[in-house]
N, C-alpha and C positions, 0 to 999 in steps of 0.2 A: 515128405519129411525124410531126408536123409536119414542114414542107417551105418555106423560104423564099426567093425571089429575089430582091435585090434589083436585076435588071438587066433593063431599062432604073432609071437613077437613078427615083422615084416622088418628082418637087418635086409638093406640097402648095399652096393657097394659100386664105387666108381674105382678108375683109373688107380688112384694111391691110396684110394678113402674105403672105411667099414662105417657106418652108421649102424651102432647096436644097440640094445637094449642097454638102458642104465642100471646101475647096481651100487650096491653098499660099497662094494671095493671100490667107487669115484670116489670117495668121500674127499679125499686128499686133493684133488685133480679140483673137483665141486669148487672144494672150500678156497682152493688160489683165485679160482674165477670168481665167484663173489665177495673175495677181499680185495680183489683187485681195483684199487681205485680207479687204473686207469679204462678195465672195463665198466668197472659199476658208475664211473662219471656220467654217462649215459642210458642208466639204467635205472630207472625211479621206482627203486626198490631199495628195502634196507642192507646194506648190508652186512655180509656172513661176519659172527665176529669169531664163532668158535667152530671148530670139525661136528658140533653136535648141531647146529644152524644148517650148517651144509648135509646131513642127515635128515634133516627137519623137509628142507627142499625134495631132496632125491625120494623121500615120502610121499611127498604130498603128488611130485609127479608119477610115484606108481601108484599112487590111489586113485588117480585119475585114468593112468591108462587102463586099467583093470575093469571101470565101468565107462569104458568109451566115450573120455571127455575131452580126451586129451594125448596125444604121443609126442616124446621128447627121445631122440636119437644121441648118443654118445658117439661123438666123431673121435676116430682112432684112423692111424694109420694102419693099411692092411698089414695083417702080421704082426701088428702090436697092439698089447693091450691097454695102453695109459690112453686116456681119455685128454686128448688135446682141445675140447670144443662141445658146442652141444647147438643142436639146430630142434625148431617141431613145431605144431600146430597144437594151439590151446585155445580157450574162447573160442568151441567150436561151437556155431549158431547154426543147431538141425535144421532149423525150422525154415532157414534161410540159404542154407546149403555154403555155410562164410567159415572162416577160419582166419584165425590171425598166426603169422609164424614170427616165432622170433629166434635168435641165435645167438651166440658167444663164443669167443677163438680166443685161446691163450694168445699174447699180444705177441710173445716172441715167432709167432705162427701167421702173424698179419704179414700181406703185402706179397703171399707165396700164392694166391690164386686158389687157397684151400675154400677158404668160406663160397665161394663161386663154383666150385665142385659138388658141395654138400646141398648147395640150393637149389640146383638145376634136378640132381636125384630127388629131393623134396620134395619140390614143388610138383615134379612128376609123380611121385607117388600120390600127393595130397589132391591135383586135381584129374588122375587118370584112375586111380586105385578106391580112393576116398571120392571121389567125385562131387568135388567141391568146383564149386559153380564160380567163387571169388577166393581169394586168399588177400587179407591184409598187412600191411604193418604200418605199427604206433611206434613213430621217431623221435627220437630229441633234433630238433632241429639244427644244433651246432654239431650233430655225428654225420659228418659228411661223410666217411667214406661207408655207412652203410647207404647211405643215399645213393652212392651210387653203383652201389653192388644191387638196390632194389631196381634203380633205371636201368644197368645193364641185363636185368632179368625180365625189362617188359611190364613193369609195376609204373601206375602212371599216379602222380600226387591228386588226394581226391577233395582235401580241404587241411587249414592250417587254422589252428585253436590257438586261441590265446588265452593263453593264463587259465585253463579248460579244468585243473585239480589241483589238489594243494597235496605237496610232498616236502618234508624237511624245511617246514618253516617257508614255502617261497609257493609262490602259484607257477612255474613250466607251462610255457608252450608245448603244444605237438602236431607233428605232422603225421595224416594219414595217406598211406600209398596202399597201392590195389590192383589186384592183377587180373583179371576176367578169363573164363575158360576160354581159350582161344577159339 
């Protein structure tokens, strides 16, 4: 059975990147990425419609890191505090030693090589720190370019659902990618 702590917080940092603890002051930062249609277009969740939705969130994910179910990283630039993004492993399966990660980048932040900075610390914390045996992720299959931010990271497609849950009225496909301890 895997065994995870995440206490003390474990901030991250690459090249231009902080990956820190989340906090009440996202709130603002939270709330633009889940009203963002053009992120939430590929994200089969509701979305944020007020600052107290984006609270609601930022809750639930520290109630989760508190009993070790779950860690969500606020991406900031080093030396700054606004929260551009957020990357982390949730669906953590002890039992199995799996994890699924997911992320989100304010869009005016895409296409700068950020998101590929924040993964590559991630992923290393999550399968050298956490010692997670697999890390996955659950895609919309029209979001190519995380498709291929997950194939530039060595994640290989492990099967494609059709019509697999019902969100908003419609049954979504989805693809699973997966990356194995090397």
């Amino acid at each position: 059975m895997l065994t995870v702590n995440f206490n003390p917080f474990p901030t991250l940092y690459t090249s231009r990147l902080q990956l820190r603890q989340l906090k009440t002051g996202d709130v603002k930062e939270i709330f633009e990425l889940r009203f963002s249609k053009t992120i939430m277009q590929f994200i089969d969740r509701p979305m944020a419609v007020t600052q107290d939705d984006a609270l609601v969130f930022i809750q639930k994910i520290t109630d989760n890191l508190h009993i070790n179910e779950g860690i969500t990283w606020a991406i900031a630039f080093k030396g700054e505090a606004t929260l551009i993004g957020t990357i982390g492993f949730w669906r953590i399966d002890k039992e199995n030693h799996r994890a699924e990660i997911g992320y989100m980048l304010q869009p005016q932040q895409h296409k700068k090589n950020i998101m590929q900075e924040a993964m590559v610390i991630a992923l290393d914390y999550g399968l050298n720190s956490m010692r997670l045996h697999s890390v996955e992720a659950n895609v919309n299959p029209a979001n190519e370019a995380s498709k291929k931010l997950l194939l530039k990271n060595n994640f290989n497609q492990e099967a494609y659902f059709k019509e697999n849950y019902y969100f908003n009225n419609q049954f979504p496909d989805t693809v699973i990618y997966s990356l194995l301890t090397p």
